[in-house]
C-alpha positions in Angstrom: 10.9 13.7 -9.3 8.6 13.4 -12.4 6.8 16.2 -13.3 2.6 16.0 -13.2 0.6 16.9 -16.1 -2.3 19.5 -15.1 -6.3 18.1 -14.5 -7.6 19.7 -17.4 -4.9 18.1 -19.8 -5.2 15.0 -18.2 -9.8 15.5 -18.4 -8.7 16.4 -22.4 -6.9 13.2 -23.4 -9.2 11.2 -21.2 -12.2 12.4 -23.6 -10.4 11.6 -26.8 -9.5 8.1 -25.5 -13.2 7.4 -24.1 -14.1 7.6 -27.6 -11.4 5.7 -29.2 -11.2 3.0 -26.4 -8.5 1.4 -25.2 -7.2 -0.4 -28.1 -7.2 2.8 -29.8 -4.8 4.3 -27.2 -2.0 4.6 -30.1 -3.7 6.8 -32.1 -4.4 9.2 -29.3 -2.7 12.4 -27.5 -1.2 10.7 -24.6 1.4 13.0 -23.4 -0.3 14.0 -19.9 -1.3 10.0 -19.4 2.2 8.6 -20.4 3.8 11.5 -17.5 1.3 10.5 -15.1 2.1 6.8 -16.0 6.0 7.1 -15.2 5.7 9.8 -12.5 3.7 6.2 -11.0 6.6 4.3 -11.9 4.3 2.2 -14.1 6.1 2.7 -17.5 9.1 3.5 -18.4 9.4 4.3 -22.2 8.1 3.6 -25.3 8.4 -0.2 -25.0 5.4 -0.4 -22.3 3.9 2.9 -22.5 0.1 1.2 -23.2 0.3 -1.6 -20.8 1.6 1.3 -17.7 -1.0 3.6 -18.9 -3.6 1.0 -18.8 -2.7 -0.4 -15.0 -2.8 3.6 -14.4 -6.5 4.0 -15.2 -6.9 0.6 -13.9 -5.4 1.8 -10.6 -7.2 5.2 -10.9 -10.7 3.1 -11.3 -10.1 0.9 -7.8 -9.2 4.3 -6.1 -13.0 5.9 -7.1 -14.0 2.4 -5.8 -12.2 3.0 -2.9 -10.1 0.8 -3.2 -12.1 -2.6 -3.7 -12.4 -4.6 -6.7 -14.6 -2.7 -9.4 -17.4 -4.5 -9.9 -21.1 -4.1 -12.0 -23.9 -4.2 -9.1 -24.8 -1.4 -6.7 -22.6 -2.5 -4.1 -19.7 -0.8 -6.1 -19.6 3.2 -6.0 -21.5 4.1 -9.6 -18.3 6.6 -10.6 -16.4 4.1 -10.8 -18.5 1.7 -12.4 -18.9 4.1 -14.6 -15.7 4.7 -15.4 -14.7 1.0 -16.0 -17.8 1.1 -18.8 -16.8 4.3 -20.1 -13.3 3.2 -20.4 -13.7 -0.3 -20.8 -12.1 -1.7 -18.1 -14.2 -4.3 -16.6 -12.9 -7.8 -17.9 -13.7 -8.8 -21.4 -15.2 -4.8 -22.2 -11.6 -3.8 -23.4 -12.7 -4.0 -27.0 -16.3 -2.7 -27.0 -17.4 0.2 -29.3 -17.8 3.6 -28.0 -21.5 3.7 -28.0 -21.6 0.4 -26.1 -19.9 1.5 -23.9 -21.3 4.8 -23.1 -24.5 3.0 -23.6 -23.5 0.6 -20.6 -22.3 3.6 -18.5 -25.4 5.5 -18.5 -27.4 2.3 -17.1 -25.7 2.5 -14.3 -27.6 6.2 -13.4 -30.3 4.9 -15.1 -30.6 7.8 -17.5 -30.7 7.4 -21.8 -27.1 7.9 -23.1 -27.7 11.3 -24.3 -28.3 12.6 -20.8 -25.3 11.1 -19.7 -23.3 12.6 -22.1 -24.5 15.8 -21.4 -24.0 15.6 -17.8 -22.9 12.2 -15.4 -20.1 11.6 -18.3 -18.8 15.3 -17.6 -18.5 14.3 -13.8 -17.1 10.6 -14.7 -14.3 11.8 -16.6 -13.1 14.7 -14.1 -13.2 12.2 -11.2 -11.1 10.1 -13.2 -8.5 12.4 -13.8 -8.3 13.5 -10.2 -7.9 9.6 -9.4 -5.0 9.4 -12.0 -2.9 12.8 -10.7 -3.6 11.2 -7.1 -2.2 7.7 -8.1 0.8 9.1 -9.4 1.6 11.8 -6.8 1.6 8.9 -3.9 4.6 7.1 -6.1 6.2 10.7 -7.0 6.3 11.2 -3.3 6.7 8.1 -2.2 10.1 8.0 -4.4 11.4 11.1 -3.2 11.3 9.4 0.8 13.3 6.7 -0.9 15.9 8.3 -2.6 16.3 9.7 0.5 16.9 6.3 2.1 19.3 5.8 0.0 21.7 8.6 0.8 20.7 7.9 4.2 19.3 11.6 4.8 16.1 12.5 6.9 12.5 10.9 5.6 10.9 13.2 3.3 8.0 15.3 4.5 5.9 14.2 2.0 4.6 10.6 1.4 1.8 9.1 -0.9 -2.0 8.4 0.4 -2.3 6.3 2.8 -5.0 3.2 2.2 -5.2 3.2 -1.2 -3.4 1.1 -4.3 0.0 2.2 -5.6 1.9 4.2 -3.0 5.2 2.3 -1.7 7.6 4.5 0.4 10.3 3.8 2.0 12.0 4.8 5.2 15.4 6.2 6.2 17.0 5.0 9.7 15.0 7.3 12.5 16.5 11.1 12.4 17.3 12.1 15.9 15.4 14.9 17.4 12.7 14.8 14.8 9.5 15.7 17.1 6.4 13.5 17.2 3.5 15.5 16.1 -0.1 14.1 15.7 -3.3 15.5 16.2 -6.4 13.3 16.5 -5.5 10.8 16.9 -7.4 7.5 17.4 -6.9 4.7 19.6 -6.3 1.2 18.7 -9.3 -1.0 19.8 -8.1 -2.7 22.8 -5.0 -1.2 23.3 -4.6 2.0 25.4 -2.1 5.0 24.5 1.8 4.1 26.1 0.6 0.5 26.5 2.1 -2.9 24.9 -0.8 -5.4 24.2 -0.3 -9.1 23.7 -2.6 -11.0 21.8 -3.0 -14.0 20.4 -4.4 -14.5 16.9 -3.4 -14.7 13.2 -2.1 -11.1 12.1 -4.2 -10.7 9.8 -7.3 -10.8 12.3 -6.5 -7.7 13.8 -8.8 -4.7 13.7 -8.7 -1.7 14.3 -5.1 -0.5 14.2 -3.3 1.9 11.8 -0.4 -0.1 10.9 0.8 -3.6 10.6 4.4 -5.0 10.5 5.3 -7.5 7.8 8.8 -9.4 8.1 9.9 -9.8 4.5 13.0 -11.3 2.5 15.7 -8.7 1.7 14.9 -9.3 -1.8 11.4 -7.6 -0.7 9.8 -10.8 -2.2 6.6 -11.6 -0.6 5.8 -15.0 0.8 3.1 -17.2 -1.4 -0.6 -17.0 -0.5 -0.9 -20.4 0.5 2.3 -20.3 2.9 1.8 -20.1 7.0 3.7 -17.0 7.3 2.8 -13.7 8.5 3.8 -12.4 4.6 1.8 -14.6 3.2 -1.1 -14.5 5.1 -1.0 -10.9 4.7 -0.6 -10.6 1.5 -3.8 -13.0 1.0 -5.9 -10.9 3.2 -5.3 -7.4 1.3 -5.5 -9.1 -2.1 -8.5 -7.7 -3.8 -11.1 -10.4 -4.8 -14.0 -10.6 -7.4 -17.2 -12.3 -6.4 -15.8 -15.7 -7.3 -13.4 -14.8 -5.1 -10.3 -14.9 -7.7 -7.7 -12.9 -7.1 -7.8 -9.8 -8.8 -5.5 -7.2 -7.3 -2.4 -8.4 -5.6 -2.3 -5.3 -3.9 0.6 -5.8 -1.7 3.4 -7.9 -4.1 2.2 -5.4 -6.8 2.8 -1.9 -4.6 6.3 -4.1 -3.5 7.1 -4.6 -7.0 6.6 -1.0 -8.4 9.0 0.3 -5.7 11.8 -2.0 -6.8 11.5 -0.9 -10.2 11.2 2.2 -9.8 14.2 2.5 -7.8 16.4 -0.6 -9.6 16.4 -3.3 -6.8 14.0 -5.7 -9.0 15.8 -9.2 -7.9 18.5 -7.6 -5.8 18.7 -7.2 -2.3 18.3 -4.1 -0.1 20.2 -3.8 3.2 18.7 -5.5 6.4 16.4 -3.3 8.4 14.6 -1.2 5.3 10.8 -0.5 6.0 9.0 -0.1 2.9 5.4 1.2 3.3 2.3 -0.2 1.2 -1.4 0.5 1.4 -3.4 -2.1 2.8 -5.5 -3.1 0.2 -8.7 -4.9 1.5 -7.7 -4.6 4.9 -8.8 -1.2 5.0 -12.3 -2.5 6.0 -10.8 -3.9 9.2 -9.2 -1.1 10.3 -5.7 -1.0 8.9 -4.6 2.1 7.1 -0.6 1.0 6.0 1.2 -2.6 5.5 5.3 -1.8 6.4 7.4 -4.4 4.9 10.4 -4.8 7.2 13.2 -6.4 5.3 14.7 -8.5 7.9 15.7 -12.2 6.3 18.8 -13.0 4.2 18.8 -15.7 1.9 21.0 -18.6 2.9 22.3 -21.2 0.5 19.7 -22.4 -2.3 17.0 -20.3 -0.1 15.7 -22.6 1.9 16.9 -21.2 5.4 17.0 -17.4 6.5 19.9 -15.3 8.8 18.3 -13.1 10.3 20.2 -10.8 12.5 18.8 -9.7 16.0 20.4 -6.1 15.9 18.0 -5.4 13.0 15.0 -5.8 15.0 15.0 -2.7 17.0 16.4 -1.0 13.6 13.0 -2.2 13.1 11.1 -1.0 15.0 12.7 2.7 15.3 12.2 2.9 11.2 8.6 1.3 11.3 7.6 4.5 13.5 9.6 6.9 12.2 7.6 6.0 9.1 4.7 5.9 11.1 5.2 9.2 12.5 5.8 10.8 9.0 2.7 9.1 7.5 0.8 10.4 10.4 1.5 14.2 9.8 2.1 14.8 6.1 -0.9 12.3 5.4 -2.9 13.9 7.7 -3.8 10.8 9.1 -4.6 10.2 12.3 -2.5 7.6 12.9 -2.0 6.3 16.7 -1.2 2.4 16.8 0.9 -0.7 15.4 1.3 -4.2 15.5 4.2 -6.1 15.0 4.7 -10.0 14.8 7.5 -11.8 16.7 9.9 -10.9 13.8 12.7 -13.5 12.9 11.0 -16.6 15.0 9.7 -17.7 12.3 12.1 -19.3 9.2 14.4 -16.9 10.5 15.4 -19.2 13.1 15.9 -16.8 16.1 15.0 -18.0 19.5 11.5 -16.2 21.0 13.5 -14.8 24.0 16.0 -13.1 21.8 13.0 -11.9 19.6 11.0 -10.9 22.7 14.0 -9.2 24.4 15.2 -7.2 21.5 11.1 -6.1 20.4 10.2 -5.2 23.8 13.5 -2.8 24.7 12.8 -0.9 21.0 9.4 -0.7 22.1 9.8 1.0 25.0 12.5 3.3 23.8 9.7 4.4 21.5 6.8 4.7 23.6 8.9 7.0 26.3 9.6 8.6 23.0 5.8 9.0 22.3 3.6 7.6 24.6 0.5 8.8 22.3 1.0 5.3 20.6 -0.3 2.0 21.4 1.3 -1.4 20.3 0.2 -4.5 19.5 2.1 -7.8 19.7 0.5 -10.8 18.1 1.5 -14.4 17.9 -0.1 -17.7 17.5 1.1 -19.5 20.3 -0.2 -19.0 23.6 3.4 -19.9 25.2 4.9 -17.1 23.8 1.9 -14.4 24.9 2.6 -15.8 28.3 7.0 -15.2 27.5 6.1 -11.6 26.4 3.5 -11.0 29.1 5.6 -12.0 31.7 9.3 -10.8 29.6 7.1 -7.0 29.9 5.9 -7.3 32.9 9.5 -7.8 34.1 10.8 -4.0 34.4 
């Protein structure tokens, strides 16, 4: 686990590069910003040290925003407009002088430039370093639940923030015994506690619960925007957006991305059946606190078709809620409900009674587990709402 530089080091080296800029970032005292930058698994050494500490502050900037795109009108939180002046992170501001900048900065409290120095500028800068230590402490954490995956030990008890850019955590296979403890929690809309829900709408619809399932590639490769797949569709609804509507987050492929390079799977495959968690980018404002990325699709061939096996489905879903359930407590988030797609019916091929079958027997196992949660089950066609009505309805 990478060691975290303190706030006041961090507030220090911020001040020194406010006034050289970001260009200047060469000629400052980085040390705390370069930690903070690996410990967030955006750099690695000395070879992209300025572009990962940029994308830090960058990151760090959409967090004061909460998590929208930054941009220059009062609809955007003034500390972090602010801050993207002061810094000179809005688009094309990179290379403005420090005056212009501060200059810029203070207009958005409306006060003369002096004022703000003496005062907002203090507040700016502090903010800012809290949003950089909280950035990287999500990936520190969020890599130490994966190296625990990997040795196949118990989830770790402590996992990045939940709704916001750059945590991606992933989960071990459930720990028997573990207890399920939450405390207030809120309900899905919709959906009561111990209850399975079918509706029938595009995932990416959905209000109003905690966490949505993604079936992904075991490469952990999202699906194109324009594709008619849950991935993709998902990954175009969190995507953060300026007002011409460009794309200027990919929130999801990008939180994907830093967890396979920070743990060295960057165009390799990871076993069938991993959940990796994400925020949820601009689905927060409907509702939706985490994306988990099941990896359930193998390759086949030149990559046109998918195996997708049907055992891994309820590996799924007992990983997706362990997850869940560790999110819930060491986030302190009050985490009660998830929706999952019919995983594998898709391009993987499998037959939606064998999805149905295999979802709705995890399910259950899970809910007599825990019957504080509600689930969701969402698919397009009305046909296969009726299957899975009638398919619970059954026992």
């Amino acid at each position: 686990m990478c060691p975290l530089p303190s706030h006041e080091t961090l507030v220090a080296e911020l001040r020194e590069l406010r006034r050289r800029g970001l260009p200047g970032l060469r000629h400052c005292t980085r040390d705390a910003l370069r930690e903070a930058a690996v410990a967030a698994g955006l750099c690695t050494g000395p070879d992209d040290e300025q572009s990962g500490i940029e994308e830090l502050l960058g990151a760090a900037v959409r967090r004061l925003a909460g998590g929208h795109p930054v941009r220059d009108d009062d609809s955007c939180d003034p500390l972090a407009r602010a801050a993207a002046h002061s810094f000179g992170i809005f688009a094309a501001r990179r290379g403005v002088p420090g005056t212009d900048r501060r200059k810029a900065a203070a207009g958005v409290y409306g006060v003369t430039t002096e004022r703000f120095r003496k005062s907002q500028e203090h507040d700016v800068v502090a903010e800012l370093a809290a949003a950089v230590l909280a950035v990287a402490r999500e990936a520190v954490t969020g890599t130490a639940v994966a190296r625990e995956a990997v040795t196949g030990t118990a989830v770790a008890h402590r996992i990045g923030a939940a709704g916001e850019p750059g945590a991606a955590v992933a989960a071990a296979p459930p720990v028997a015994g573990v207890p399920a403890r939450r405390s207030g929690a809120r309900p899905a809309a919709g959906a009561p506690a111990g209850r399975i829900t079918v509706r029938v709408c595009p995932i990416e619809d959905v209000r109003d619960v905690d966490v949505l399932v993604s079936s992904e590639n075991t490469y952990l490769e999202m699906s194109k925007t324009f594709r008619p797949t849950v991935s993709g569709a998902l990954r175009r609804a969190a995507a953060l957006r300026d007002a011409s509507g460009e794309i200027v987050d990919d929130v999801l492929s990008r939180e994907l991305g830093v967890w396979l390079r920070t743990h060295g799977r960057t165009g390799m495959p990871v076993r069938p059946g991993t959940v990796v968690a994400t925020s949820s980018g601009a689905l927060a404002a409907h509702g939706v606190r985490r994306i988990h990325h099941a990896a359930i699709a193998a390759p086949v061939g030149d990559g046109d078709r998918y195996h997708v096996s049907p055992s891994v489905l309820g590996e799924v879903v007992r990983t997706s809620f362990e997850l869940a359930r560790h999110e819930s407590e060491f986030l302190s988030l009050p985490m009660s409900s998830i929706c999952f797609p019919l995983l594998g019916s898709g391009r993987g091929g499998l037959p939606v009674e064998t999805v149905a079958r295999r979802l709705l027997d995890a399910l259950r196992a899970e809910l007599r587990r825990d019957p504080s949660w509600s689930v969701l089950l969402v698919t397009l066609e009305e046909r296969h709402a009726r299957l899975l009505t009638a398919a619970s309805s059954a026992r």
